[in-house]
C-alpha positions as CSV (number, residue, x, y, z in Angstrom):
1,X,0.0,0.0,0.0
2,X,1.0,3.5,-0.6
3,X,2.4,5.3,2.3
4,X,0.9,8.9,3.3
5,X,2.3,11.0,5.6
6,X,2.1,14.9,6.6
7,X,5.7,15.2,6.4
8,X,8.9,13.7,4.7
9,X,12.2,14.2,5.1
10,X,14.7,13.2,2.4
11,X,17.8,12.8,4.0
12,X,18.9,11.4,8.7
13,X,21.9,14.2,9.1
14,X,21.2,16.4,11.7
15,X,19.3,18.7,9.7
16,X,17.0,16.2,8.8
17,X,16.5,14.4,12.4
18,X,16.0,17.7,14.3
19,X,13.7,19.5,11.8
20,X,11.9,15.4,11.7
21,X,11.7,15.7,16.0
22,X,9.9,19.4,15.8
23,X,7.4,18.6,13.3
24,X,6.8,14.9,14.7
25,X,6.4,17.2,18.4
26,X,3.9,19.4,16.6
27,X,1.6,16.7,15.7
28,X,2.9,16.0,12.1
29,X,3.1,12.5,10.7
30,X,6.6,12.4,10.1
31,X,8.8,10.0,8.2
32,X,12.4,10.1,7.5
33,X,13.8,8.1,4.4
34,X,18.0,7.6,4.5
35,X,19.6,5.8,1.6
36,X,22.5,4.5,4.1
37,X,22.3,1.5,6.3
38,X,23.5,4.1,8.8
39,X,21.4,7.2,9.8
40,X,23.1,10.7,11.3
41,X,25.2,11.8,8.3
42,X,28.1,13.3,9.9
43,X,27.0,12.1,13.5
44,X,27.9,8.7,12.3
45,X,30.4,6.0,14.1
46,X,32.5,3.3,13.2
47,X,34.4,0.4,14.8
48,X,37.9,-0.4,13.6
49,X,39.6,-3.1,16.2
50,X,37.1,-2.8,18.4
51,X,37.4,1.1,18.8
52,X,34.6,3.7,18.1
53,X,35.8,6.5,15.3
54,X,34.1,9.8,14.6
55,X,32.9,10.4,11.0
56,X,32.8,14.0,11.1
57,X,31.9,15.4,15.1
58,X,35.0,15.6,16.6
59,X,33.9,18.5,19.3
60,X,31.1,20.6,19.6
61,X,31.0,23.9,21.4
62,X,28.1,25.9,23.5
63,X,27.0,23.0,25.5
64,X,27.2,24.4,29.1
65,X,24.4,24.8,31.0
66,X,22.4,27.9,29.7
67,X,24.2,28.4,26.3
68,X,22.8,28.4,22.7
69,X,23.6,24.9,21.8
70,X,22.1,23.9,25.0
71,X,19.1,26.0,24.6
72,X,18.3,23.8,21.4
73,X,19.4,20.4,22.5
74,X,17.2,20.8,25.9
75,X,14.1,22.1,23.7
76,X,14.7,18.8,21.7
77,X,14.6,16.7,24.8
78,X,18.2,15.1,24.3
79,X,20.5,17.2,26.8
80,X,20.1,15.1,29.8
81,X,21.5,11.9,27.8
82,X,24.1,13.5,26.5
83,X,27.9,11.7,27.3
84,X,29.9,14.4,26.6
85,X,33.8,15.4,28.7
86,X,34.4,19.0,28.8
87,X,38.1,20.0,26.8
88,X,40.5,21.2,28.2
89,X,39.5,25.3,30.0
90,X,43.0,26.8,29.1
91,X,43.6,25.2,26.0
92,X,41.1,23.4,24.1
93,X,42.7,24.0,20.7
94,X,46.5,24.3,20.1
95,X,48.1,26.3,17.3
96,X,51.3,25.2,16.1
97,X,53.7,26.0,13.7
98,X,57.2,24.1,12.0
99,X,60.5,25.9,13.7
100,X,58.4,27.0,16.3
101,X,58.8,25.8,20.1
102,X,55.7,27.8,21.2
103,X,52.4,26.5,21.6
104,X,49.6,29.0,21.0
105,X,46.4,27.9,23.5
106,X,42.5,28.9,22.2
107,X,41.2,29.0,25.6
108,X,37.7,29.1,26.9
109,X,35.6,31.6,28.4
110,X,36.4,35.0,27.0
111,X,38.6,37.0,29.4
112,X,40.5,33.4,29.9
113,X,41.0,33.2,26.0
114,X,43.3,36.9,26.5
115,X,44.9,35.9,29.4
116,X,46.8,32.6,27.7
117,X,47.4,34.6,24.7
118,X,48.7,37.7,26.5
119,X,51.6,35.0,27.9
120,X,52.7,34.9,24.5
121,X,51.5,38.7,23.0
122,X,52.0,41.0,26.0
123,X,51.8,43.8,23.6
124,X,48.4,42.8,22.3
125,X,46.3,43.3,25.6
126,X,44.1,45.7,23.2
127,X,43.9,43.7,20.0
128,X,42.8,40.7,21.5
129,X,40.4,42.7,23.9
130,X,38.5,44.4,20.8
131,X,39.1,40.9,18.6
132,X,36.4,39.3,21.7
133,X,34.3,41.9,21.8
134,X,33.7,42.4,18.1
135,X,33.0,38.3,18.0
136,X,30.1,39.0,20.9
137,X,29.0,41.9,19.0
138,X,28.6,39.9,16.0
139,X,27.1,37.1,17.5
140,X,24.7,39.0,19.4
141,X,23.3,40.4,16.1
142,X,21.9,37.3,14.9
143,X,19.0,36.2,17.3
144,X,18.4,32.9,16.4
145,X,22.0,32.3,17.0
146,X,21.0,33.0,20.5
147,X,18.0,31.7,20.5
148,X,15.9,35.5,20.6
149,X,13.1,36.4,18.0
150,X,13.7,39.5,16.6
151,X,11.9,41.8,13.1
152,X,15.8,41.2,11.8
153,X,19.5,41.7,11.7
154,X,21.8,44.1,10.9
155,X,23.3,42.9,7.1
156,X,26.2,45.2,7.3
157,X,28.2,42.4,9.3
158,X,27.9,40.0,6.4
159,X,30.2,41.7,4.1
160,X,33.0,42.5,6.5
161,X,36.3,40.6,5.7
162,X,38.3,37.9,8.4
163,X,41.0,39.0,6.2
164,X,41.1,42.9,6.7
165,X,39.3,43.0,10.0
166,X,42.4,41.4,11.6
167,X,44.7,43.1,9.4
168,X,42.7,46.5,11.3
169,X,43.7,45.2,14.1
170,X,47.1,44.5,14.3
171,X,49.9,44.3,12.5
172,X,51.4,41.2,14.3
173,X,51.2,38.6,11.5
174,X,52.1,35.8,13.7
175,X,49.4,36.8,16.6
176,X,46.5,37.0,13.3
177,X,47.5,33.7,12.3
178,X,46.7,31.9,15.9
179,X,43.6,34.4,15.8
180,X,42.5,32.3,12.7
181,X,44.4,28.9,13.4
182,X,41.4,26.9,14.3
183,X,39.6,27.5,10.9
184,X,39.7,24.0,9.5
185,X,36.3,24.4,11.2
186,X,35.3,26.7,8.4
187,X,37.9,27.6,5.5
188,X,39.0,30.2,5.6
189,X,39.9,31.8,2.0
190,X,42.0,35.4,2.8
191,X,40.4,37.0,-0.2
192,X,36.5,35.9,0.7
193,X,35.8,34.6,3.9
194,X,33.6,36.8,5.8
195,X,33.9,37.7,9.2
196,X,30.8,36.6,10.9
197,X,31.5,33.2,9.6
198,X,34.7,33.3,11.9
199,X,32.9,34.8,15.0
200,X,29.6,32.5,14.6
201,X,31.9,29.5,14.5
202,X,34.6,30.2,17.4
203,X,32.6,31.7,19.3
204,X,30.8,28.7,20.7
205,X,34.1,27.2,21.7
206,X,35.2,29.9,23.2
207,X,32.0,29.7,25.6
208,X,32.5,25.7,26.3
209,X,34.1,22.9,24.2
210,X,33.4,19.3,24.9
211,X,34.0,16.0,23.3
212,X,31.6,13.2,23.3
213,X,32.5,10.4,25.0
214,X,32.0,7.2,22.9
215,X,30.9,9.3,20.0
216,X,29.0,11.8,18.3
217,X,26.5,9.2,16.6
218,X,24.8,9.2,20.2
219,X,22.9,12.5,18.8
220,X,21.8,10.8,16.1
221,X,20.1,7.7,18.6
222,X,18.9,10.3,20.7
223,X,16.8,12.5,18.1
224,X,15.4,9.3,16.6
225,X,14.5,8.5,20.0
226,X,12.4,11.2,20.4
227,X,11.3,10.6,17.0
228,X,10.0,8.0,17.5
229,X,8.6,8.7,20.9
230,X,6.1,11.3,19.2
231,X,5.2,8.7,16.6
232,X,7.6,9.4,14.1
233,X,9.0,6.6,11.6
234,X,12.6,6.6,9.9
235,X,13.8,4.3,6.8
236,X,16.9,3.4,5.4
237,X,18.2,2.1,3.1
238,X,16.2,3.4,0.9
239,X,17.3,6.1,-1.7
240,X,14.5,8.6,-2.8
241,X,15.3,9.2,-6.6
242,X,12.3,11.2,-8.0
243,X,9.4,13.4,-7.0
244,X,5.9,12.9,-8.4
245,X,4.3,16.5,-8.8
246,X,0.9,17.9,-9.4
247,X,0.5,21.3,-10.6
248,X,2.9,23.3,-8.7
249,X,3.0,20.9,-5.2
250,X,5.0,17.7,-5.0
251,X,2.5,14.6,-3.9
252,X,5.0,12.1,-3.4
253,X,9.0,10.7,-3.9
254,X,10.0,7.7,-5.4
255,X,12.4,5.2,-4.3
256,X,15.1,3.3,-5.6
257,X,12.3,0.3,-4.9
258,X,10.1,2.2,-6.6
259,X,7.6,2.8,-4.0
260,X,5.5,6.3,-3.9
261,X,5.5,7.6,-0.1
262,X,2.9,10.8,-0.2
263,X,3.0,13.6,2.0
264,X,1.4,17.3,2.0
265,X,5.2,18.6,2.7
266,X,8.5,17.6,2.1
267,X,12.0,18.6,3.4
268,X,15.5,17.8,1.7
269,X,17.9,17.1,3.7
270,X,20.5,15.8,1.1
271,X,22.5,18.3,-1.1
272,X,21.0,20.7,-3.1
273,X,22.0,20.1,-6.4
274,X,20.7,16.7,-6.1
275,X,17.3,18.0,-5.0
276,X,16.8,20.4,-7.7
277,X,17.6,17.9,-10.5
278,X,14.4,15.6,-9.1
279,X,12.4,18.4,-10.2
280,X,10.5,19.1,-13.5
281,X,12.9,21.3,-16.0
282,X,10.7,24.2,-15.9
283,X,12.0,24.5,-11.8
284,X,15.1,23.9,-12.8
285,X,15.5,26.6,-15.0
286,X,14.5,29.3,-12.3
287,X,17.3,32.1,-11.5
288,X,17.4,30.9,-7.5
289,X,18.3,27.2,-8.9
290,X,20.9,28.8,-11.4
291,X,22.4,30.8,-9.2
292,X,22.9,28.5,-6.4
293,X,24.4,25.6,-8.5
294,X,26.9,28.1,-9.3
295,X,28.1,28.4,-5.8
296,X,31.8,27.5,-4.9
297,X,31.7,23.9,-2.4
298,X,34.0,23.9,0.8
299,X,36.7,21.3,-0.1
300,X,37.0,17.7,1.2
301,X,39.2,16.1,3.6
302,X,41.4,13.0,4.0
303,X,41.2,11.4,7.3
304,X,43.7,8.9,8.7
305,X,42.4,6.7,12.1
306,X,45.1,5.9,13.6
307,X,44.3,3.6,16.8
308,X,46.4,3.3,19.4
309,X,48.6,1.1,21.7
310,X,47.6,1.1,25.2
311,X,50.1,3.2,27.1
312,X,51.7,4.9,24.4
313,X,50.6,8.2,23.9
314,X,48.6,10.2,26.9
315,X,45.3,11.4,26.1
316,X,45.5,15.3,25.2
317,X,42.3,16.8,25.8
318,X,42.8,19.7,23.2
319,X,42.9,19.7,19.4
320,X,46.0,20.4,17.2
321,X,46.0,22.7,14.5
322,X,49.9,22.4,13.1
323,X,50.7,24.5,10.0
324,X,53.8,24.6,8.0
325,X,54.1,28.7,8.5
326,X,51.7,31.5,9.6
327,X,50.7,32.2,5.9
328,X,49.5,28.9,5.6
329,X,46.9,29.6,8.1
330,X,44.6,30.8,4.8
331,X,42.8,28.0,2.6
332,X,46.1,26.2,0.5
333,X,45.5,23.6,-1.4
334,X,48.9,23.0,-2.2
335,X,50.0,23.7,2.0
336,X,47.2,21.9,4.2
337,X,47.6,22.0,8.1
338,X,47.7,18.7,9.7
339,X,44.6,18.8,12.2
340,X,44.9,16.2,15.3
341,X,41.7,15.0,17.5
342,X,41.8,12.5,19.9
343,X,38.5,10.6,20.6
344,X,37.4,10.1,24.4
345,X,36.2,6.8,25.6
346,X,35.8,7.7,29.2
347,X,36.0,10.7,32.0
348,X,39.3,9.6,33.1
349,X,41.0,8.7,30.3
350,X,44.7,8.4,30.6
351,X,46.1,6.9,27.4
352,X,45.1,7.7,23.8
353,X,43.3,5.1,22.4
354,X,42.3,6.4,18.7
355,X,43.3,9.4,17.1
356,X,42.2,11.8,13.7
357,X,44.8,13.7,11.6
358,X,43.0,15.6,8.7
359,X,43.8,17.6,5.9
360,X,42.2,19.0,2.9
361,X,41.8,17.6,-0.1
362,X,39.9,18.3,-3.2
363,X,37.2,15.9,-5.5
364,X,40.1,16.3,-8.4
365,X,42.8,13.9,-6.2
366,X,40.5,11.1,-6.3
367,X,38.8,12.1,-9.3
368,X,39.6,8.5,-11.6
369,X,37.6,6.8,-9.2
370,X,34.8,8.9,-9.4
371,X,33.0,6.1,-11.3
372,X,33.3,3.8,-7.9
373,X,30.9,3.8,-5.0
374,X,30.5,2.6,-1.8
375,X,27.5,3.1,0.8
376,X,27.2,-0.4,2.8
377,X,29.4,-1.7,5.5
378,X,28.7,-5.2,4.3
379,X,30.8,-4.2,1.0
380,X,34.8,-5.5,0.9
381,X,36.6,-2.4,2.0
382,X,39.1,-2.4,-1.5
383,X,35.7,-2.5,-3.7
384,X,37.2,0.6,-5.7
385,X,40.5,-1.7,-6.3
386,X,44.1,-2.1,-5.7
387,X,45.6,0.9,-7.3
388,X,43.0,3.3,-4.8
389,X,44.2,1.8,-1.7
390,X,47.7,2.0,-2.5
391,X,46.9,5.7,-3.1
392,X,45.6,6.1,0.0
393,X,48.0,4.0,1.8
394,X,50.4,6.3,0.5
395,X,48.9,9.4,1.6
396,X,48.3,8.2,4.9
397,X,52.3,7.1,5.0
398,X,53.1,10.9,4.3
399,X,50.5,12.2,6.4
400,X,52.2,10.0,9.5
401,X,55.9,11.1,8.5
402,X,54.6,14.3,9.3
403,X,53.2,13.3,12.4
404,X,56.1,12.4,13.9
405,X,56.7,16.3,14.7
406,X,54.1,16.2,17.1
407,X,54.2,12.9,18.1
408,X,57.9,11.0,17.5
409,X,56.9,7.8,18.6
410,X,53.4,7.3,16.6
411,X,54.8,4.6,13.9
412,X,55.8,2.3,17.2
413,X,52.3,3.6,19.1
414,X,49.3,2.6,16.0
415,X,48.1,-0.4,16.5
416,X,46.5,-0.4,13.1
417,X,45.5,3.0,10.4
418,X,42.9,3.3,8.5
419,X,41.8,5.7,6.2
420,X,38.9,8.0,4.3
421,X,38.9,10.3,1.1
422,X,36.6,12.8,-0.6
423,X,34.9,9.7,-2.2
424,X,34.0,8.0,1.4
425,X,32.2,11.4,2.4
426,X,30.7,11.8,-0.2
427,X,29.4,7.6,-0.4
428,X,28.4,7.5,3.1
429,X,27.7,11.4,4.0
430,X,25.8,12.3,0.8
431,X,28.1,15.4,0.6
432,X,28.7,17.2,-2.6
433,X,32.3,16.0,-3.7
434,X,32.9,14.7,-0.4
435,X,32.8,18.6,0.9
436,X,32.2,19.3,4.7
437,X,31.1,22.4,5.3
438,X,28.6,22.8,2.2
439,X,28.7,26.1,0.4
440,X,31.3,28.7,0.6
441,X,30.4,32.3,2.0
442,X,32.1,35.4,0.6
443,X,32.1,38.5,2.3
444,X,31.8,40.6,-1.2
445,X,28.4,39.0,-2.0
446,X,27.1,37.7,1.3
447,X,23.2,37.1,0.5
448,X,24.6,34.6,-2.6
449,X,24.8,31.6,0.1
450,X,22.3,32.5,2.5
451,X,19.7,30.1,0.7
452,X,15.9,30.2,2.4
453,X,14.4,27.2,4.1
454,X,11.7,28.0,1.5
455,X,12.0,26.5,-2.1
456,X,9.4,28.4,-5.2
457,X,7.6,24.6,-5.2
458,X,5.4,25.5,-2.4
459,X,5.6,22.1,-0.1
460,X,9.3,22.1,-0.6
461,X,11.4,23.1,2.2
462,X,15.5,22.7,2.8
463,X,17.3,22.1,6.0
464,X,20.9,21.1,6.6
465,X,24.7,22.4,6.2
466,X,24.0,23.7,2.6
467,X,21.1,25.9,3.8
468,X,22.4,29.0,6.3
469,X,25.8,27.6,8.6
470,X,27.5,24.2,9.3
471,X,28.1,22.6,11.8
472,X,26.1,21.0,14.6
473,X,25.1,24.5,15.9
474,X,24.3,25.8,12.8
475,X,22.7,23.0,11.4
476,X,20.3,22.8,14.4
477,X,19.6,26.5,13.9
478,X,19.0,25.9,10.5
479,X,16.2,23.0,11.0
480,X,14.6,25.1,14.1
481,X,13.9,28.3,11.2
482,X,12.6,25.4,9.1
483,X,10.1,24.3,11.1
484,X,9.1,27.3,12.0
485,X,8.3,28.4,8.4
486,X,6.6,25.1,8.6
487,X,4.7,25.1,12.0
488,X,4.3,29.2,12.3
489,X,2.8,30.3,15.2
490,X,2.0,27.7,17.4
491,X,6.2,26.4,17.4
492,X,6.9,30.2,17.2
493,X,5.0,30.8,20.9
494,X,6.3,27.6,22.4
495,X,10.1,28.2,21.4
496,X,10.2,32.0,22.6
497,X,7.3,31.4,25.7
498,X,10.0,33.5,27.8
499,X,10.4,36.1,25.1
500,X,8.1,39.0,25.3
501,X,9.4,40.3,21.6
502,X,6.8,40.3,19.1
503,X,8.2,39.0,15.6
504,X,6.7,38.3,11.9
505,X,6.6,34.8,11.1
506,X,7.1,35.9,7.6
507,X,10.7,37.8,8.7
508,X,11.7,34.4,10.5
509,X,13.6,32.7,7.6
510,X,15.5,36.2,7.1
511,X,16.8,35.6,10.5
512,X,18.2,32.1,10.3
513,X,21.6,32.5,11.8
């Protein structure tokens, strides 16, 4: 029999699961449809000897009690069963740099992030004073971001420049490159990135950072948890491949089974150029579609697993961010930083037991396997042959050699490596070319990537990384100014109960950050 629903989501990231809890909460017949045999797109886990491996959440900031991420996460019921181990308060990222003894510490809480950089810049007391308050400033200007309903926000800070606001305020190169040495987060391109992509990003970290323990995939169990508990039902493995349309609505997907599920709404979850072609031609051709398939993607990344020896290496509860020179600091493909996360499998953890090291790398590297795919567990791990694993093997081998500058004795402390390219994100993440961060912003035409949660085919709606921001706090943002351009009023007086603000449900989507 044909399935009906009110709601369908295309797509179990994070985008999709949240946006799927708020509309199942609201009374919605929901139902979630996920090609993978895993659901949480870059929530998801894996196991290599026995050890759990992040896919993509390696830490997550603004959980403390009372913060924005918390806000969201307690709205959605999944706070309290959170596992999470706060990082480290006076460092929680480390910036590094070849020929260079010195350690540069990101720090948490704001006046505690000045005081470990003023060990290092005791001449830069003023800099790094008006660097913090200009990243408030800007985040305060977004209410969603803080969870506040507001008529708007100001779009002047949208087209100011990483690049020359730090170059405004000082003229210590080497202090502007630890300023920007975490932005593997984000990208950062010197002649594009905007400046509220920076603050909106950091800024969480700087209020709390915390790793989960065992995993980010527990977000994923918890939301269909709650998913479920309101009724909700999720699918996989089962890849929606059309849309059936009357008129000017869509009345159903189909699946790679060929099945029709109907609903009176639908939300994409998966990338956007891949939504867009499911539609007739005559949507296709409309200047929105056109102008957001010409938007630049965030490049990929090539992940080595390296899981430890028992005893080896002590657990560091910080990230690395280790760059060749401070110029490097900017977006180079040709000079990638080696970024270092070490997973946490317990409060007290002692030893290291698994450990990340990323670095960019684009579609075009892996590009003669393009033709291969991979999406099941069950499938041999070589299935796109000999001469890819040597490739990455070999990768991984220079990637390690590196290595050894942080860590001299990590050949004799893996137990085992293991690896993932541009092709693995985008086979098991649904991602664009692999990329992680979606769509890149640019300070000199900042509305280009903002892209509304409302499509022109009325029951269509987006959510996810490729929509507003990234990440797991701006993803969640993302989905709740989805479902309130789907839910209006009724989700729009519950979310802000404790907000006497009046606000325009119509302005709401022009305030998604």
């Amino acid at each position: 029999m044909d399935k009906v629903y009110d709601s369908v989501i295309i797509g179990s990231g994070l985008g999709g699961l949240v946006t799927a809890v708020l509309l199942a909460k609201f009374g919605r017949k929901v139902c979630v449809i996920e090609k993978n045999n895993q659901y949480g797109g870059n929530l998801q886990t894996f196991v290599r000897d026995k050890e759990i491996l992040d896919t993509g959440v390696h830490y997550i900031g603004g959980l403390g009690e009372g913060e924005n991420l918390y806000k969201y996460f307690e709205y959605l019921g999944i706070m309290k069963d959170l596992s999470i181990q706060r990082m480290g308060i006076d460092e929680y990222d480390r910036i590094s740099f070849d020929g260079n003894p010195i350690n540069y510490p990101h720090a948490q809480g704001y006046e505690n992030f000045v005081q470990q950089l003023l060990h290092y810049f005791p001449e830069e007391k003023q800099a790094l004073t008006v660097y913090c308050e200009k990243i408030q400033d800007i985040c305060n200007s977004f209410p969603m971001y803080n969870l506040r309903k507001s008529f708007g926000f100001n779009e002047a800070v949208l087209g100011i420049s990483l690049k020359s606001f730090l170059d405004d305020l000082t003229d210590n190169e080497l202090l502007k490159a630890v300023l920007v040495g975490s932005n593997f987060l984000y990208v950062a391109k010197a002649e594009s990135t905007p400046l509220y992509v920076h603050a909106l990003t950091i800024n969480s970290y700087i209020q709390s950072a915390w790793r989960c323990v065992n995993g980010g995939s527990q977000i994923a169990k918890l939301l269909i948890r709650q998913l479920r508990k309101y009724g909700g039902d999720i699918i996989k493995n089962k890849e929606v491949i059309a849309v059936e349309m009357d008129d000017q609505l869509i009345k159903a997907v189909r699946t790679d089974d060929q099945e029709l599920i109907y609903a009176k709404e639908f939300v994409s979850n998966i990338n956007l150029r891949h939504t867009f072609a499911m539609l007739p031609e005559r949507f296709q051709k409309q200047a929105y579609v056109k102008r957001i398939q010409g938007l630049p993607l965030s490049p990929s990344v090539f992940s080595v697993y390296i899981v430890c020896k028992e005893g080896y290496i002590p657990y560091q509860n910080y990230n690395i961010y280790h760059y060749k020179n401070i110029a490097s600091v900017w977006y180079n493909q040709e000079q990638s930083p080696l970024v270092v996360s070490m997973s946490c499998n317990s409060e007290n953890q002692r030893y290291c037991s698994t450990m990340t090291v990323m670095c960019y790398m684009t579609a075009d590297e892996v590009q003669q396997w393009n033709e291969t795919f991979n999406r099941s567990i069950i499938q041999q791990l070589s299935s796109r042959g000999e001469e890819y694993e040597a490739f990455k093997a070999a990768k991984a081998a220079e990637i390690i050699e590196e290595l050894q500058q942080l860590f001299p004795n990590i050949k004799a402390a893996a137990r085992s490596v293991h690896t993932s390219s541009p092709l693995s994100y985008r086979d098991f993440i649904g991602a664009e070319e692999g990329n992680m961060y979606g769509y890149l912003k640019e300070y000199k035409h900042p509305l280009n990537s903002l892209i509304s949660t409302k499509t022109k085919v009325k029951n269509l709606f987006l959510t996810g990384q490729n929509v507003k921001m990234h990440g797991v706090l701006g993803v969640t943002i993302t989905a709740f100014s989805c479902c309130l351009m789907m839910l209006g009023k009724e989700f729009e007086d519950d979310l802000f109960k404790e907000n006497d603000e009046k606000v325009l449900v119509g302005d709401l989507d022009s305030i998604t950050i």
